[in-house]
C-alpha positions in Angstrom: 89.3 45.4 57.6 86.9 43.5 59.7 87.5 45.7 62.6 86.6 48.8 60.6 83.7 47.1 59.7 82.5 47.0 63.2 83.8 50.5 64.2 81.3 51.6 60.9 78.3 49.6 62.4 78.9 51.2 65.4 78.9 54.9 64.7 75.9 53.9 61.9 73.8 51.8 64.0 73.6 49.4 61.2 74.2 46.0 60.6 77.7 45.3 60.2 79.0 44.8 56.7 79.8 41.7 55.4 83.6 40.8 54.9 83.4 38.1 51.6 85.9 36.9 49.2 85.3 35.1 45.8 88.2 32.2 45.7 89.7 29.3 43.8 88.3 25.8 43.8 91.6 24.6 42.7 94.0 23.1 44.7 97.4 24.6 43.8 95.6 28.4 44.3 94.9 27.2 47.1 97.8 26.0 48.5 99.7 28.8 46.8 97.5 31.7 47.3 95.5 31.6 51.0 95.8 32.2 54.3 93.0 29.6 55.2 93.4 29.8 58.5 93.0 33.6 58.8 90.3 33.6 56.4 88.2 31.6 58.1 88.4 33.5 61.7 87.8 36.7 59.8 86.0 36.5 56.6 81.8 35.9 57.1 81.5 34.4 53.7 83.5 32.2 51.1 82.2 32.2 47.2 84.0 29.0 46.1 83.8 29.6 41.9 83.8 25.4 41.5 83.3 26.5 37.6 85.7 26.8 35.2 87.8 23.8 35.9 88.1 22.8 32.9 87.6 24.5 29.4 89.1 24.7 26.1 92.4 25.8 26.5 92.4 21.9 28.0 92.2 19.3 24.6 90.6 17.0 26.5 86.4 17.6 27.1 85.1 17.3 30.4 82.9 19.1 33.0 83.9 22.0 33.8 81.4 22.3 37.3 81.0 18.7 38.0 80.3 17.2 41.5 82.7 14.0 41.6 85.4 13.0 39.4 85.2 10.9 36.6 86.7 8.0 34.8 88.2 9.5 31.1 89.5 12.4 33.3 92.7 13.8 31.8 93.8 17.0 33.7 93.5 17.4 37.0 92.6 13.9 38.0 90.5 13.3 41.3 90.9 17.0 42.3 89.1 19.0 39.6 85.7 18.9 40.8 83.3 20.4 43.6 83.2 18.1 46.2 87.1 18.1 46.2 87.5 21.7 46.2 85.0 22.3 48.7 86.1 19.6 51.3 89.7 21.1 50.8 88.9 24.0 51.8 87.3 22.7 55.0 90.0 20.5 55.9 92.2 23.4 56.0 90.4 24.7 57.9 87.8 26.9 56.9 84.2 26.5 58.5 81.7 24.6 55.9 78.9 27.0 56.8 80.9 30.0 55.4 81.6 27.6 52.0 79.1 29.4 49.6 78.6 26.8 46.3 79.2 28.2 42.5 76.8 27.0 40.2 77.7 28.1 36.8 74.6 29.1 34.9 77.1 28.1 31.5 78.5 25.7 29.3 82.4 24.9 28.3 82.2 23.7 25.1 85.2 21.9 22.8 84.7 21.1 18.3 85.4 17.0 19.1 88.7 15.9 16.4 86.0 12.7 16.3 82.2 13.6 16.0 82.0 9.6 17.4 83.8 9.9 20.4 81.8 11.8 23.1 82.7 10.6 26.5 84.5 12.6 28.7 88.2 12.7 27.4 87.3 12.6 24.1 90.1 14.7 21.9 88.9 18.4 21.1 91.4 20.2 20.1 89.1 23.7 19.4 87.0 25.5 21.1 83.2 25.1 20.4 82.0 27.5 17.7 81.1 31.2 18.2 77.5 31.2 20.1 75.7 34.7 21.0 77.3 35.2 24.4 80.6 34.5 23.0 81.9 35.2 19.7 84.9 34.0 20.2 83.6 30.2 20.9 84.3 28.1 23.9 81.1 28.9 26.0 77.5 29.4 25.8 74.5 30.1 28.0 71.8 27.9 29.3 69.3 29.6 26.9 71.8 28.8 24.0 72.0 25.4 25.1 68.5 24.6 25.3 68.2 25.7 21.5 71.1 23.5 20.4 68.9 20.9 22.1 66.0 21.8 20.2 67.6 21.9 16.8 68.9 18.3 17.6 71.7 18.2 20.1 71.9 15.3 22.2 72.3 15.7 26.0 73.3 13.3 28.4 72.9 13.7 32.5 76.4 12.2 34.0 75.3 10.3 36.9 78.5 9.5 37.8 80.1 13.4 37.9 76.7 14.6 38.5 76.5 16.9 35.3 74.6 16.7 32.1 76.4 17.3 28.6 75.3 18.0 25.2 76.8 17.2 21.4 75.7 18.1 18.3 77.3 17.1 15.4 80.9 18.0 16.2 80.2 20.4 19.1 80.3 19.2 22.7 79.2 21.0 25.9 79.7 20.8 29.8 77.2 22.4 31.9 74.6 21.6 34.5 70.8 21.6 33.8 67.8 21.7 36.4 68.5 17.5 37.2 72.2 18.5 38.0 71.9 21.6 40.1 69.1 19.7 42.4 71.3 16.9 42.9 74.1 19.2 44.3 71.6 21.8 46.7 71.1 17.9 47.9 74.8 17.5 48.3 75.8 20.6 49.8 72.8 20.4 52.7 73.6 16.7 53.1 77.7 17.8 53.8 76.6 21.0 55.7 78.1 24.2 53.4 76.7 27.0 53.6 74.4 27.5 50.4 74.9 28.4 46.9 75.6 31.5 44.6 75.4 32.0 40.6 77.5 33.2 38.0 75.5 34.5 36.2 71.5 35.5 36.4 71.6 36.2 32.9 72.8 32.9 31.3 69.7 31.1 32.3 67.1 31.2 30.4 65.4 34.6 31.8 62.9 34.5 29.5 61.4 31.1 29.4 61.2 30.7 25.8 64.5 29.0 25.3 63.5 26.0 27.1 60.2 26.2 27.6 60.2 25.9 31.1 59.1 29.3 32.5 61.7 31.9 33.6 65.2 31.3 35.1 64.7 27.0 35.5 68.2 26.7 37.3 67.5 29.5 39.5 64.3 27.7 40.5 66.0 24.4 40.8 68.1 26.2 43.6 65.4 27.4 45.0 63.5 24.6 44.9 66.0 22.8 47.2 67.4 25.2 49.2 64.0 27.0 50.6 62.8 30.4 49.7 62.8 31.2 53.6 66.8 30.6 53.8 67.4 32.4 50.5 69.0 36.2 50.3 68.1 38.8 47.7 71.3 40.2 47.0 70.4 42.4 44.0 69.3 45.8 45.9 71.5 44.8 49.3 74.1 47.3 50.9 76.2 44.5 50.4 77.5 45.7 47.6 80.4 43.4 47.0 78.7 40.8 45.8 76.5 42.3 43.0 78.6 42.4 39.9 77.2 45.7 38.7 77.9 45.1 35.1 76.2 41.4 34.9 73.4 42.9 37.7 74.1 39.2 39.0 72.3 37.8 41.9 73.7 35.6 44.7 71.4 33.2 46.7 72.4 32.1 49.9 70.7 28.9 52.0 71.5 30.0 55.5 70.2 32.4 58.4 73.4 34.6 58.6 73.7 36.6 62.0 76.7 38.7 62.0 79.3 39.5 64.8 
C-alpha cells in the first residue's frame, strides 16, 4: 500500500499520502494482533487509543485513560495504562515519534454497590446511569461531567495514575480534565512520542458553558503544551483517514512530519 502511495504522489505531484493505523493499547492485541516490526518500517503514523481500558463491563472502577498504574487495580494490573501501552509498543519495536497519544475527551463511569467506597477498586457492579451522550449509561462527556460537578459531584485529581475522578452520590466517573491532560503532553514530550490525538472534539465542552471555561478546555490544554506551531488541522486535510466523518473529529499532532 505504501508503494502505491508513492506511485499516486508521483503521477499527482502531490504530497504523498499518509499510511496511519488506529491500534490497541492493550498488550494481548498486541501481541496477538501486529506485525510491529513491519508496521513501524511502513506505516507514517500510529493512533495508540490508550482509552477504554477499563469500563463497566469490568465490576471493579478505575481509570479507564490513566498514565501509571495504580494501587486498588483489579484487571489488568501494571499493564492497563498509557505509559505501559505506549512503551510496549516501542520496545517492539516501533519508532516513538510515529506513537500518536489518545486522549479521551470522556468518562467511564460505574453505580458504586457502596456510595462510601470511592477509591479505585471500589465494587460497581452497574454501569453509571443513562447521561445525554449515552442512554444506555456507562459513559458521559466532558460537558456532562462538568454539570455533575456543578450539581454537587465530587472530583478528585489522581496524582498517582495521573487522572482525575468524580462521584456523586452513587455514581462514579474516570476521565481526565485540563490538570490531567497537561500532565501527560508533559509526559509524552519528556519520553519523545510523537504527539497527541482526540476521540472525540465533541465531548468537550464545545460550548463553554458547561464548565465555564471558554470553548473546548481539553483541547486547549493540548494545545497549550504541545505548541500551536507543531499542531495539524486535520478537519479539512486530504488525509482523509483520520477524520471520522460521522463525529467530524479532529486529530492534533505535536510534530513537524516530512514524508518519504
Amino acid at each position: 500500500m505504501k508503494t502505491a502511495f508513492v506511485e499516486e504522489a508521483k503521477t499527482s505531484g502531490k504530497q504523498r499520502l499518509l499510511l496511519t493505523a488506529a491500534v490497541s493499547a492493550g498488550k494481548g492485541t498486541i501481541d496477538g494482533s501486529y506485525n510491529v516490526e513491519s508496521l513501524g518500517k511502513n506505516f507514517d503514523l500510529l493512533f495508540l487509543m490508550s482509552y477504554d481500558l477499563h469500563g463497566s463491563w469490568e465490576k471493579n472502577v478505575d481509570l479507564h485513560g490513566k498514565l501509571h498504574p495504580t494501587k486498588g487495580e483489579v484487571s489488568g494490573v501494571g499493564i492497563f495504562n498509557t505509559e505501559f501501552a505506549a512503551d510496549y509498543w516501542a520496545s517492539k519495536g516501533m519508532p516513538k515519534q510515529k506513537i500518536i497519544i489518545g486522549i479521551p475527551m470522556y468518562a467511564r463511569g460505574w453505580t458504586l454497590d457502596n456510595p462510601s467506597e470511592t477509591a479505585i477498586g471500589a465494587a460497581a457492579s452497574r454501569p453509571s446511569s443513562a447521561s445525554k451522550t449515552n442512554p444506555a449509561g456507562g459513559t458521559a462527556s466532558y460537558w456532562e461531567i462538568c454539570k455533575y460537578l456543578k450539581e454537587g459531584g465530587k472530583e478528585t485529581v489522581h496524582q498517582e495514575g495521573v487522572g482525575a475522578y468524580m462521584v456523586k452520590g452513587d455514581q462514579w466517573y474516570g476521565y481526565d480534565n485540563e490538570e490531567t491532560i497537561r500532565i501527560k503532553m508533559k509526559w509524552l514530550k519528556e519520553k519523545g512520542y510523537g504527539g497527541a490525538f482526540i476521540w472525540a472534539l465533541d465531548f468537550d465542552d464545545f460550548t463553554g458553558k458547561s464548565c465555564g471555561k471558554g470553548p473546548y478546555p481539553l483541547l486547549n490544554a493540548i494545545s497549550s503544551e504541545l505548541g500551536n506551531r507543531f499542531i495539524f488541522w486535520m478537519k479539512n486535510s486530504t488525509i482523509s483517514s483520520l477524520i471520522d466523518a460521522s463525529q467530524e473529529n479532529v486529530r492534533y499532532i505535536s510534530q513537524n512530519l516530512e514524508v518519504e
